[in-house]
ZADREN-575590 format. One record per atom (N, C-alpha, C, O): residue number from 0; y, z, x; atom name; residue in three letters. Coordinates in Angstrom, 3 decimals, always signed. Atoms other than C-alpha are relative to their C-alpha. Layout:
BEGIN
   pos         yy         zz         xx   site   code
   NUM          Y          Z          X     CA    Ala
...
END
This chain:
BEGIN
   pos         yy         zz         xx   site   code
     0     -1.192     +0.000     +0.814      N    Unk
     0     +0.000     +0.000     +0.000     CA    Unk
     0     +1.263     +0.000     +0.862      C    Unk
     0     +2.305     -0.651     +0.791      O    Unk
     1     -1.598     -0.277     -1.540      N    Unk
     1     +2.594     +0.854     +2.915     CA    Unk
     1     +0.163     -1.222     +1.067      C    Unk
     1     +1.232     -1.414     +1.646      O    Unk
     2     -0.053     +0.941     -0.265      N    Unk
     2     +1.722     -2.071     +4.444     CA    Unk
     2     +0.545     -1.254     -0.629      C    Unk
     2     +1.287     -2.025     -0.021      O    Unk
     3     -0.366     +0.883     +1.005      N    Unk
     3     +2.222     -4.387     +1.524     CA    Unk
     3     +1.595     +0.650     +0.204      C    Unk
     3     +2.355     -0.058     +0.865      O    Unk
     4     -1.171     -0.195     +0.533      N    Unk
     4     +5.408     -2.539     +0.786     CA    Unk
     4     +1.688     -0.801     +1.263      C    Unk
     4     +2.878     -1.103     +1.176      O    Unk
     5     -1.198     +0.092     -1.011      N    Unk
     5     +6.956     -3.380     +4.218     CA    Unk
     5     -0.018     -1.176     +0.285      C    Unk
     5     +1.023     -1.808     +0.463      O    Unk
     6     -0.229     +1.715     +0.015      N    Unk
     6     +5.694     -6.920     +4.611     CA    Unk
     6     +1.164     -0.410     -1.251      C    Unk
     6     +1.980     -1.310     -1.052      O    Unk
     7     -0.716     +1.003     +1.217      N    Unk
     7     +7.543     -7.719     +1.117     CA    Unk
     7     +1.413     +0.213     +1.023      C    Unk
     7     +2.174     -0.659     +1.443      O    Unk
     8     -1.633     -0.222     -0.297      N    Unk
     8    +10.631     -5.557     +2.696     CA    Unk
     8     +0.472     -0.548     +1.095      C    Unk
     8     +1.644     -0.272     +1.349      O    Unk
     9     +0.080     +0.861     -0.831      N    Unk
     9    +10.282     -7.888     +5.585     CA    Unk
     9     +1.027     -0.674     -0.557      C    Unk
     9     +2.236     -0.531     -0.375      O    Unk
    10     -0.247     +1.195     +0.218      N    Unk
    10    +10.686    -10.861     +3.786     CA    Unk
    10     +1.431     -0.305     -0.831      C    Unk
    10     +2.327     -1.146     -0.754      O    Unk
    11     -1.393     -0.022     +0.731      N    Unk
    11    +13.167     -9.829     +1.282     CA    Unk
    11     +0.243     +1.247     -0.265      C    Unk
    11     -0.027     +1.915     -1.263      O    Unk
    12     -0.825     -1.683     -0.130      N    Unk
    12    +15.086     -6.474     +2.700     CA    Unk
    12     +0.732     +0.460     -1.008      C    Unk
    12     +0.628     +1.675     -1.173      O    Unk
    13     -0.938     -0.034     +0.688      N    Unk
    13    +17.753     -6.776     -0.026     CA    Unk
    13     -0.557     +0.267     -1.076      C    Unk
    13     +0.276     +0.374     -1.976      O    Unk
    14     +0.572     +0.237     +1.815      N    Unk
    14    +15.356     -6.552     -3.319     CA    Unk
    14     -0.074     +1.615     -0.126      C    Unk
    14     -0.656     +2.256     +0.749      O    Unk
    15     -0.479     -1.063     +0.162      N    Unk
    15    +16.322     -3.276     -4.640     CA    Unk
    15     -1.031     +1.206     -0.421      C    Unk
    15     -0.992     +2.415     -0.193      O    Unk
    16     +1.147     -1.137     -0.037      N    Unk
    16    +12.838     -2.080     -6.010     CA    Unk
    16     -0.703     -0.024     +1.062      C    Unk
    16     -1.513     +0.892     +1.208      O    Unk
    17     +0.762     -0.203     -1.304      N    Unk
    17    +11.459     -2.744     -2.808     CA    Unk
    17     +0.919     +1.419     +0.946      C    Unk
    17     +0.355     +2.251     +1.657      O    Unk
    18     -0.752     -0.831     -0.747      N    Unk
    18    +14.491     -0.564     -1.363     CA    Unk
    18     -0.638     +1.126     -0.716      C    Unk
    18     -1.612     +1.566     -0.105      O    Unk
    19     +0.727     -1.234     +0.442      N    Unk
    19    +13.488     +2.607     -4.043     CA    Unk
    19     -0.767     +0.123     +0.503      C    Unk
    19     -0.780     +0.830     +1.510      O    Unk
    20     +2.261     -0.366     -0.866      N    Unk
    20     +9.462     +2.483     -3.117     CA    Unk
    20     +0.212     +0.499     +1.028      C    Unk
    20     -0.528     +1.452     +1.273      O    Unk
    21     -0.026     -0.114     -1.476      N    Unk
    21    +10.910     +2.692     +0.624     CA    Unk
    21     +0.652     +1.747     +0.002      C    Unk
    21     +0.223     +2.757     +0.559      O    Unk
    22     -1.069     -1.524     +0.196      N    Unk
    22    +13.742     +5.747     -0.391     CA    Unk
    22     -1.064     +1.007     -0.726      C    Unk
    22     -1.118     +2.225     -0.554      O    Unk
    23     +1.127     -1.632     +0.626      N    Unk
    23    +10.868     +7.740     -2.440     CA    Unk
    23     -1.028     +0.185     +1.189      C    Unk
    23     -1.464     +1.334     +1.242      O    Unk
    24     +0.469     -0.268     -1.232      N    Unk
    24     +8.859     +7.296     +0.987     CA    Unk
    24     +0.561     +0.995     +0.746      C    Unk
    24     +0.146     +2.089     +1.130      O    Unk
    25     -0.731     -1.275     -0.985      N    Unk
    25    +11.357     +8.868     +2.869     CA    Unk
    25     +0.014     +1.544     -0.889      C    Unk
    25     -0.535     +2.483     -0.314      O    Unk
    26     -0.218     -0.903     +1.300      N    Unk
    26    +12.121    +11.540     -0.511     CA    Unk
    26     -1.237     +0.984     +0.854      C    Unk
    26     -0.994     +1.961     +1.563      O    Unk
    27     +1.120     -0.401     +0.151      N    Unk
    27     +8.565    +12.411     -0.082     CA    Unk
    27     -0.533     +0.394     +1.023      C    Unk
    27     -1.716     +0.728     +0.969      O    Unk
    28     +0.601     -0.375     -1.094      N    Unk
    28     +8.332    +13.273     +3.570     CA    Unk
    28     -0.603     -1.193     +1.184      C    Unk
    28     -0.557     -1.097     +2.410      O    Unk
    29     +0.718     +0.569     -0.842      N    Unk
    29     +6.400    +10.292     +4.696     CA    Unk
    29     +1.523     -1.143     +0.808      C    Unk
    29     +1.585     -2.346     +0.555      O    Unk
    30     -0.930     +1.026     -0.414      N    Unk
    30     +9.449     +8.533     +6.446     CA    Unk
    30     -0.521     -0.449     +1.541      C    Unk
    30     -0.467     -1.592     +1.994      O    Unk
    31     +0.629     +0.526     -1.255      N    Unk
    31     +7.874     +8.537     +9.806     CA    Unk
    31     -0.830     -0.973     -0.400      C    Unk
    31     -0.467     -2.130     -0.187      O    Unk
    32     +0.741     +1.046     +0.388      N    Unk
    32     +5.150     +6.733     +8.426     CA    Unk
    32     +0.167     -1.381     -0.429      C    Unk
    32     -0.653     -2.272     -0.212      O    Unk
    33     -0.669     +1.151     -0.049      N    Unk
    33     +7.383     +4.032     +7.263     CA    Unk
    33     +0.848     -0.447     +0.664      C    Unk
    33     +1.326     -1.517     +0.288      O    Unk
    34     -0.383     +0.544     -1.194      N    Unk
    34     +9.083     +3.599    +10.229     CA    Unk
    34     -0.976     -0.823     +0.862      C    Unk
    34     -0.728     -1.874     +1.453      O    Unk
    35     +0.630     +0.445     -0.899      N    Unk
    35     +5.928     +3.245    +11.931     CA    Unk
    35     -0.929     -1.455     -0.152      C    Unk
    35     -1.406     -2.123     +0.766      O    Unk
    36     +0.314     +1.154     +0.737      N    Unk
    36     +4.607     +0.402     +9.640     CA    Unk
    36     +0.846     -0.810     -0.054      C    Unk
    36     +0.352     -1.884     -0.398      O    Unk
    37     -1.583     +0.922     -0.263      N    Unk
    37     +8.072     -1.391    +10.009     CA    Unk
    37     -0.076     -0.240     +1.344      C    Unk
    37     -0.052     -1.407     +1.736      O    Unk
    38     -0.180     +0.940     -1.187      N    Unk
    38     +8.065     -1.433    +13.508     CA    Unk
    38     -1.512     -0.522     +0.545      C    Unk
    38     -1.383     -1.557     +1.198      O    Unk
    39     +0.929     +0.716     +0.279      N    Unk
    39     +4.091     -2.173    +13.661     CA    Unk
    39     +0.161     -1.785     -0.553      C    Unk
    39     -0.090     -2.814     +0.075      O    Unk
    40     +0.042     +1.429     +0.147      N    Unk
    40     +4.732     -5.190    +11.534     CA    Unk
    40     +1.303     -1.121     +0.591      C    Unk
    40     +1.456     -2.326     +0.389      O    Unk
    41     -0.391     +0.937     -0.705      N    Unk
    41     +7.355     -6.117    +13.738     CA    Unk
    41     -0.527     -0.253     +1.827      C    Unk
    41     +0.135     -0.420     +2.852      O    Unk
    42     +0.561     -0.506     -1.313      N    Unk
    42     +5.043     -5.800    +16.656     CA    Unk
    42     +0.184     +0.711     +1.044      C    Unk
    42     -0.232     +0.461     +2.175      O    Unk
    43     -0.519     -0.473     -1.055      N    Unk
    43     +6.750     -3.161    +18.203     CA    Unk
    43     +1.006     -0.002     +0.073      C    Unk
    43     +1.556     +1.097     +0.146      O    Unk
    44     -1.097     +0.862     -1.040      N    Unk
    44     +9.718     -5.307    +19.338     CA    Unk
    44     +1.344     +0.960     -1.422      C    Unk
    44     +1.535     +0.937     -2.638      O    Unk
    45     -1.286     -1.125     +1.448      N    Unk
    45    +13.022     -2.401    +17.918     CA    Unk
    45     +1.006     -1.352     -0.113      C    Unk
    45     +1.687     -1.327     -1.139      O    Unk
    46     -0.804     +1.067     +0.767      N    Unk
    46    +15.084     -6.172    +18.035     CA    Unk
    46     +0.454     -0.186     -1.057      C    Unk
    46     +1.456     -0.052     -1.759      O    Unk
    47     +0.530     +0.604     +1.386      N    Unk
    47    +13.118     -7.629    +15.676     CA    Unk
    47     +0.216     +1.118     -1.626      C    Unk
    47     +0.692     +0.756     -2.702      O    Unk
    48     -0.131     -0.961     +1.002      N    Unk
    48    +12.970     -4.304    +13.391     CA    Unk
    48     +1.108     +0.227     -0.112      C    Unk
    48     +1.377     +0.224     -1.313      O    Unk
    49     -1.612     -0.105     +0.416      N    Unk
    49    +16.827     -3.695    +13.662     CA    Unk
    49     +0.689     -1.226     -0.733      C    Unk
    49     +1.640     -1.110     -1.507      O    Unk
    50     -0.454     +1.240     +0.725      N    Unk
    50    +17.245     -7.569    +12.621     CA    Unk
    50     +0.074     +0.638     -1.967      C    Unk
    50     +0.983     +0.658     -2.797      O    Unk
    51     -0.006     -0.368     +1.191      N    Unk
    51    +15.687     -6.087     +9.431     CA    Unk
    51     +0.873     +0.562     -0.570      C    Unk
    51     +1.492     +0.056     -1.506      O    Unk
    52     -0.298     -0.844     +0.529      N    Unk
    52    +17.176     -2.928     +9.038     CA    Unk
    52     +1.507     -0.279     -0.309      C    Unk
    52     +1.962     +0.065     -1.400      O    Unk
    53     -0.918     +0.818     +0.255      N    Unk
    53    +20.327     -4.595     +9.337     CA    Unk
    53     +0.162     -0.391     -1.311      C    Unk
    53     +0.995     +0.135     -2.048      O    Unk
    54     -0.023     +1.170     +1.219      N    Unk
    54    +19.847     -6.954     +6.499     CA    Unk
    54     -0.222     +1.149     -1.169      C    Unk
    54     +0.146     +0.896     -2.316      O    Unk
    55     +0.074     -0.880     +1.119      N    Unk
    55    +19.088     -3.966     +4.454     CA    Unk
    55     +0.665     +1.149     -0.162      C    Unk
    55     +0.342     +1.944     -1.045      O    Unk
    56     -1.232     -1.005     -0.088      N    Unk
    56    +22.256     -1.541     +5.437     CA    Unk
    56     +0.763     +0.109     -1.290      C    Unk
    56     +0.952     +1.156     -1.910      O    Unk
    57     -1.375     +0.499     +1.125      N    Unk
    57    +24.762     -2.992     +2.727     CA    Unk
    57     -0.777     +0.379     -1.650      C    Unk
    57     -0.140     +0.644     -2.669      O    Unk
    58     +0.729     -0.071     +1.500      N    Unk
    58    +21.938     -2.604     -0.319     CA    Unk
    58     -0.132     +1.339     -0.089      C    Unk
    58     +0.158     +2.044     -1.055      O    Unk
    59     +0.858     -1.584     -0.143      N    Unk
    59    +20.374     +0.739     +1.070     CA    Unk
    59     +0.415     +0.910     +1.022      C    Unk
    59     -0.428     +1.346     +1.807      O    Unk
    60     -0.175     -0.898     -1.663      N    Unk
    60    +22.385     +2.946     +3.852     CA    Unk
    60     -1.261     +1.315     +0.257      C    Unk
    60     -2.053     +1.494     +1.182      O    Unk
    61     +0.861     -0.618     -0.506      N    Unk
    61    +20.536     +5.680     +3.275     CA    Unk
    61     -1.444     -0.422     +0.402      C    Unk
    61     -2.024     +0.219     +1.279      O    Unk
    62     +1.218     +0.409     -0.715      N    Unk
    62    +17.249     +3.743     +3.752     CA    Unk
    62     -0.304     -0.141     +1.566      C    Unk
    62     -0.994     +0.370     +2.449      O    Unk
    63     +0.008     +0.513     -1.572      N    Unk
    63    +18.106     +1.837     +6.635     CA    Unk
    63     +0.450     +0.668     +0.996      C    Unk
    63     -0.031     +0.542     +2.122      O    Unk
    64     -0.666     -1.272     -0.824      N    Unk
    64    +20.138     +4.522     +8.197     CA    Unk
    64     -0.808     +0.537     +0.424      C    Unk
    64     -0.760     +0.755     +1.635      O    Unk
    65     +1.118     -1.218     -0.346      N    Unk
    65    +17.271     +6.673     +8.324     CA    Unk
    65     -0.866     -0.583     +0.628      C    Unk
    65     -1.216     +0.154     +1.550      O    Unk
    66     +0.907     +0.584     -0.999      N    Unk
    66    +14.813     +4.338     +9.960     CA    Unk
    66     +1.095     -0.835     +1.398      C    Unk
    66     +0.656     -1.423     +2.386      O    Unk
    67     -1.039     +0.115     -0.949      N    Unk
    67    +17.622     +3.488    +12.137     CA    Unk
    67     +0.015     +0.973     +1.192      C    Unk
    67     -0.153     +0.759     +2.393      O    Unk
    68     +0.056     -1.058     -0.571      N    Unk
    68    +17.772     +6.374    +13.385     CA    Unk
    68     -1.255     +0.511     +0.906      C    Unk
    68     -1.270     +1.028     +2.023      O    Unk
    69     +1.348     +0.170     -0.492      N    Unk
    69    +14.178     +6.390    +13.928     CA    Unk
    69     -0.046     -0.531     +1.778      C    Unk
    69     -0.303     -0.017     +2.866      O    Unk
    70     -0.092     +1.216     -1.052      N    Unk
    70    +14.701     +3.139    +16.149     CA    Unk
    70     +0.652     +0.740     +1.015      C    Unk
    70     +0.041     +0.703     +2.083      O    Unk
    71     -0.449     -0.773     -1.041      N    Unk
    71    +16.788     +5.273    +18.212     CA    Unk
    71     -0.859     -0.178     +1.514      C    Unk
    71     -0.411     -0.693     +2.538      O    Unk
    72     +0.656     -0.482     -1.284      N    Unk
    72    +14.317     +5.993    +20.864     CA    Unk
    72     -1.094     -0.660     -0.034      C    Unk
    72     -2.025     -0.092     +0.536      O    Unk
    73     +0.461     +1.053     -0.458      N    Unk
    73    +12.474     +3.028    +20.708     CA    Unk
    73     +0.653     -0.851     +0.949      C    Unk
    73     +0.408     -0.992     +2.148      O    Unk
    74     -1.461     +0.277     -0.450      N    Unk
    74    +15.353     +1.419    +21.473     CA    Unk
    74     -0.076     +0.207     +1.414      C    Unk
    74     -0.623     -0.628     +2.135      O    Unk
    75     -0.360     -0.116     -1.060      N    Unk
    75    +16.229     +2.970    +24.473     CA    Unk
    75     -1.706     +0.125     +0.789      C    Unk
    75     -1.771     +0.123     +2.018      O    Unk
    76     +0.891     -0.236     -0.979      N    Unk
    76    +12.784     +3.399    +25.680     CA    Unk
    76     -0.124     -1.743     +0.790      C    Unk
    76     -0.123     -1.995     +1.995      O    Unk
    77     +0.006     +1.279     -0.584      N    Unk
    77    +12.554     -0.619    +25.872     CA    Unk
    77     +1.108     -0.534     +0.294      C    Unk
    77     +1.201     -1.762     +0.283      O    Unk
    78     -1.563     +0.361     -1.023      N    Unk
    78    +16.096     -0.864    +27.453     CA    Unk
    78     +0.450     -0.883     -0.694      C    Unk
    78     +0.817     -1.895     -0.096      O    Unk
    79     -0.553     +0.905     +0.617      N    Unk
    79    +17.271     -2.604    +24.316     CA    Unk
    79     +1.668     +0.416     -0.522      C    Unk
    79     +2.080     +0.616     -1.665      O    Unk
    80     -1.222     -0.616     +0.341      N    Unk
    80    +20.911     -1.536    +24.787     CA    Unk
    80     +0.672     -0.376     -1.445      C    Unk
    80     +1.085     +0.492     -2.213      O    Unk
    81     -0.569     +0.117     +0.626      N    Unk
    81    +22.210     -3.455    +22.437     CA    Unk
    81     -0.802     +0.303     -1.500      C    Unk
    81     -0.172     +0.333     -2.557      O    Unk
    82     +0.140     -0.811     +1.890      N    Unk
    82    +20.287     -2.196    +19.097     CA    Unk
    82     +0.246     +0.964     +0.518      C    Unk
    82     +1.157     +1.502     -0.111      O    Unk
    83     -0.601     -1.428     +0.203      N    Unk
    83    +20.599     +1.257    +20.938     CA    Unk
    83     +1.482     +0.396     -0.280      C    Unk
    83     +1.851     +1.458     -0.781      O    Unk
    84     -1.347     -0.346     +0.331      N    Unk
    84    +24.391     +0.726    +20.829     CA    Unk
    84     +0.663     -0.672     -1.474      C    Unk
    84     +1.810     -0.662     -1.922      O    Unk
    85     -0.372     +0.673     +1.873      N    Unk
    85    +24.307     -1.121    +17.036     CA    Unk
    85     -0.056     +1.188     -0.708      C    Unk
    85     +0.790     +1.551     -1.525      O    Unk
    86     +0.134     -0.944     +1.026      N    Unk
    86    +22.763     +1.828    +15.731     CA    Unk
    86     +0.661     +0.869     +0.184      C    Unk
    86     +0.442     +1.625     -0.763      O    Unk
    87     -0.920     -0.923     +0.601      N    Unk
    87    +25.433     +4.283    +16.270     CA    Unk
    87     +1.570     -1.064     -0.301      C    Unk
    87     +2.559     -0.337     -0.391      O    Unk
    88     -1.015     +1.127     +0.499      N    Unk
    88    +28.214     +1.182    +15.378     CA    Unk
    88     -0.070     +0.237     -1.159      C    Unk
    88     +0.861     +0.626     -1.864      O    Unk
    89     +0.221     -0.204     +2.016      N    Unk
    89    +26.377     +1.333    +11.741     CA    Unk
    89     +0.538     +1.074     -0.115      C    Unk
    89     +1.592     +1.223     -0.732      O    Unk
    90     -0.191     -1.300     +0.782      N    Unk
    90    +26.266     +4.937    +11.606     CA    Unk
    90     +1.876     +0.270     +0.260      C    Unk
    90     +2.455     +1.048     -0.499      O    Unk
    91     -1.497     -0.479     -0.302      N    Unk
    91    +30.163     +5.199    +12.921     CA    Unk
    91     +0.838     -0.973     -0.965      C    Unk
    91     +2.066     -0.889     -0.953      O    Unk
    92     -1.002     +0.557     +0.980      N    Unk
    92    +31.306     +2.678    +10.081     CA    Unk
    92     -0.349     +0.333     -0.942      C    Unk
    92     +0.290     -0.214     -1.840      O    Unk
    93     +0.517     -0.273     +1.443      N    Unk
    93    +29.600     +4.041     +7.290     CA    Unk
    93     +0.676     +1.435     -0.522      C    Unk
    93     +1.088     +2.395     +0.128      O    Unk
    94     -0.697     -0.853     +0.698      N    Unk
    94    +30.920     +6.091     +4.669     CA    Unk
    94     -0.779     +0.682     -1.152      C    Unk
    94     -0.097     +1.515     -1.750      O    Unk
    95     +0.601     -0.292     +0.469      N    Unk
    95    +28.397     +6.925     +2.640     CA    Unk
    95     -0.764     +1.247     -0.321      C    Unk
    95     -1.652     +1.561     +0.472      O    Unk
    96     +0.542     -1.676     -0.168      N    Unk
    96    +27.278    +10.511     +1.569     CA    Unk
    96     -1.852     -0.103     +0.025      C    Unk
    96     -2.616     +0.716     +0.534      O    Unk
    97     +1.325     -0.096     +0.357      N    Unk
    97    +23.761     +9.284     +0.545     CA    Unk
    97     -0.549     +0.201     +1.682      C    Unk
    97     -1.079     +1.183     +2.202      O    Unk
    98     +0.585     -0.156     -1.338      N    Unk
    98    +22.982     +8.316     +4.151     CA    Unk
    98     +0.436     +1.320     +1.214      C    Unk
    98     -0.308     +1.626     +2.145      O    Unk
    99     +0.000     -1.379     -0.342      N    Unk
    99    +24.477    +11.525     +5.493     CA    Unk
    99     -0.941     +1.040     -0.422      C    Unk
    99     -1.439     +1.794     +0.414      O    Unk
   100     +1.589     -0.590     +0.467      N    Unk
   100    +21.700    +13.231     +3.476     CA    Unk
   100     -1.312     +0.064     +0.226      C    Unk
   100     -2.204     +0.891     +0.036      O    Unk
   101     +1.139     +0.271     -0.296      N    Unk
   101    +19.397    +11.342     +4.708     CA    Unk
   101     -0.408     +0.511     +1.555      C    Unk
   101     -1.514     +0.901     +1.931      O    Unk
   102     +0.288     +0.029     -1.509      N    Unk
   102    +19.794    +11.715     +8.466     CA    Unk
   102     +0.325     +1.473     -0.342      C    Unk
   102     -0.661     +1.949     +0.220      O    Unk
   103     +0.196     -1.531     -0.126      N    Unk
   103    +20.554    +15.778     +7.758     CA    Unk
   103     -1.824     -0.024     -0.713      C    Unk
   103     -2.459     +0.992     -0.431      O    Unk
   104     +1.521     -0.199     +0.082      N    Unk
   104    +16.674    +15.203     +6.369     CA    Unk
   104     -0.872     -0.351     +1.162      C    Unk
   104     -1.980     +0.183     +1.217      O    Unk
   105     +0.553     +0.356     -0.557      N    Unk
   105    +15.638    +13.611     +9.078     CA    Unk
   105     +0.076     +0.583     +1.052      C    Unk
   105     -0.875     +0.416     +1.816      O    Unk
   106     -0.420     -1.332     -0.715      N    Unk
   106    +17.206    +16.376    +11.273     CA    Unk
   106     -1.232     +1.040     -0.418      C    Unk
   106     -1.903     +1.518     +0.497      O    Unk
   107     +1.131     -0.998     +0.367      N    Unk
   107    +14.654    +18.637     +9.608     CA    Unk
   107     -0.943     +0.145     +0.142      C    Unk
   107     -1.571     +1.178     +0.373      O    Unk
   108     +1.268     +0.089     -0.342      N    Unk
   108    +11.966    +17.094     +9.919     CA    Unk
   108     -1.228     +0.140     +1.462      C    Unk
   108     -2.396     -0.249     +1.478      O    Unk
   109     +0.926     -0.231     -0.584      N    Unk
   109    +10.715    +18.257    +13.246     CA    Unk
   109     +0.565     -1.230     +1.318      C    Unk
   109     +0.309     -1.348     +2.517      O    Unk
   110     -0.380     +1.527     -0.943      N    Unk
   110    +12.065    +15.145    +15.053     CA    Unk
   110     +0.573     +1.044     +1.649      C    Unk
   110     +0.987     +2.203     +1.665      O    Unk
   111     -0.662     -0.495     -0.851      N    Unk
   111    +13.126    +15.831    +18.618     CA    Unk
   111     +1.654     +0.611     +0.484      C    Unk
   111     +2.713     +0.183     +0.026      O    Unk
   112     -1.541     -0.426     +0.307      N    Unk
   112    +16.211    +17.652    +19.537     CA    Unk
   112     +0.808     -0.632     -0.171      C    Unk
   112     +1.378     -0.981     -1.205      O    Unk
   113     -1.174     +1.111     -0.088      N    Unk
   113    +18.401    +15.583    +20.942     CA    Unk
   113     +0.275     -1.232     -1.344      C    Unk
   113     +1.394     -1.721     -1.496      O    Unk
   114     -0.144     +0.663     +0.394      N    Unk
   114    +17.586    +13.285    +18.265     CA    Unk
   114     +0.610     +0.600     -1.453      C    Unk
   114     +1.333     +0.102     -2.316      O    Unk
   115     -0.350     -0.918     +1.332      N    Unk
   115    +17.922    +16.070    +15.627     CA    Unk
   115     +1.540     +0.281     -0.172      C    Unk
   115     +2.134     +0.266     -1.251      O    Unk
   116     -1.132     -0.123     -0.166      N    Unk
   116    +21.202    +16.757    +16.982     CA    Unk
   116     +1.258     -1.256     +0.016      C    Unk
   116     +2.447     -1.194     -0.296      O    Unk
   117     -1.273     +1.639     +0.172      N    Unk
   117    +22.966    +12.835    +17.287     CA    Unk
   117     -0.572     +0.047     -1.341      C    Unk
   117     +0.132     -0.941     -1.550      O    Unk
   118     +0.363     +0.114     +1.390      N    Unk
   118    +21.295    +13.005    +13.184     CA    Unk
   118     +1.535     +0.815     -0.868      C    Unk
   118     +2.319     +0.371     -1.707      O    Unk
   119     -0.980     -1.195     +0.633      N    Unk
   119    +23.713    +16.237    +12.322     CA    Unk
   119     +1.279     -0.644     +0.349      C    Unk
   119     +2.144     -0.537     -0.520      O    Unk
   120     -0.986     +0.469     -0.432      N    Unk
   120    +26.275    +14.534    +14.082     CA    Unk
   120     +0.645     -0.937     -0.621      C    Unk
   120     +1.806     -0.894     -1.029      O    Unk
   121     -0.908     +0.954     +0.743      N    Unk
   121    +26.731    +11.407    +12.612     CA    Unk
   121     -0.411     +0.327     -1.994      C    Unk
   121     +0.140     -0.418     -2.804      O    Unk
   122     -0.688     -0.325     +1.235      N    Unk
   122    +26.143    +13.080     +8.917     CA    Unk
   122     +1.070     +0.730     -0.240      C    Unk
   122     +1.765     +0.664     -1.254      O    Unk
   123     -2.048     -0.274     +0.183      N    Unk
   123    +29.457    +14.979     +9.663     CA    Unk
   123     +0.827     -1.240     +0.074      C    Unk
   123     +1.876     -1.443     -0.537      O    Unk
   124     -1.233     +1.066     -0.168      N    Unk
   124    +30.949    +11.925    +10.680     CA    Unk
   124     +0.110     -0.589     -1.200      C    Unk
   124     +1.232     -0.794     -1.663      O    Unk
   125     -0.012     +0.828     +0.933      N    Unk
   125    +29.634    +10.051     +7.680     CA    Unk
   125     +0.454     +0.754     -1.042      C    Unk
   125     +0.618     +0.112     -2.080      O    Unk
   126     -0.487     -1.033     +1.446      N    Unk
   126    +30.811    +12.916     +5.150     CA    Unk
   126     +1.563     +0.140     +0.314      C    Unk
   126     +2.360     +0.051     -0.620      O    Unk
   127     -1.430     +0.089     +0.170      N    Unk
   127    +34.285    +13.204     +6.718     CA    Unk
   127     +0.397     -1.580     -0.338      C    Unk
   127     +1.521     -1.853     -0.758      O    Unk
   128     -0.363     +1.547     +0.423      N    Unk
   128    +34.359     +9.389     +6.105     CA    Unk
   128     +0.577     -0.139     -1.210      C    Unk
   128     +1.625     -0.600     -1.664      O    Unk
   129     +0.242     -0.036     +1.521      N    Unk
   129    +33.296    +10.041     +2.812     CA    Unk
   129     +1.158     +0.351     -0.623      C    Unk
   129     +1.578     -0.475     -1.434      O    Unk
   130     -0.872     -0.615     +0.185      N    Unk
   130    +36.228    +12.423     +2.222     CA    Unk
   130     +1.526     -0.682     +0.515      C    Unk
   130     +2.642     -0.287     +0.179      O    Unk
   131     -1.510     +0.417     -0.108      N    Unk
   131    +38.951    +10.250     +3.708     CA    Unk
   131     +0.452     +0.663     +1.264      C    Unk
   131     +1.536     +0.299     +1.720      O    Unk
   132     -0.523     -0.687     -0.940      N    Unk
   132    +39.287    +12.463     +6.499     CA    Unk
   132     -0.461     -0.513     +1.292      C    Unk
   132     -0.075     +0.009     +2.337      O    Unk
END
């Protein structure tokens, strides 16, 4: 099923019940797990998987935000500066409270510090956004 769900969100990131199915994933705890089936079916390569997550920012921040975030430390492990320096670009233009929610969940979950800590970080940023401030 998690497979299916991410090939469709492959093909067409933007289709909005494909975005829910993905957001009650995360809801529900399993968000690692759909990270890891996202970048699986992009063989790995955090590029290719940021191409996606990309394409599905503007429909779904908090989705893509949150596996974004993920990508993080893929990212830098395969010296792909430039998604490691896209993904705090997104998170530093976004304004969105949902995806501030999301990355303070994804803070929770156990994730490594450092990563727990750039999470908390840019949901302040994205909540003073929110606020105008």
């Amino acid at each position: 099923m998690l497979t299916e769900l991410v090939t469709r969100l492959i093909a067409t990131p933007t289709e909005p019940v494909l975005l829910a199915a993905a957001s009650a994933h995360l809801q529900s705890g399993a968000g690692e797990a759909l990270f890891d089936a996202l970048l699986d079916a992009h063989g790995g390569d955090a590029r290719a998987t940021m191409t996606t997550l990309e394409k599905m920012f503007d429909a779904r921040p908090a989705v893509a935000g949150y596996l974004m975030a993920r990508l993080l430390y893929v990212a830098s492990g395969q010296k792909h500066h430039s998604v490691y320096d896209a993904i705090g670009l997104w998170m530093d233009d976004c304004a969105d409270p949902t995806l501030a929610a999301a990355l303070t969940r994804l803070a929770d979950e156990g994730v490594r510090p450092l990563l727990a800590d750039q999470c908390r970080a840019w949901a302040e940023h994205i909540t003073a956004r929110a606020l105008g401030e």
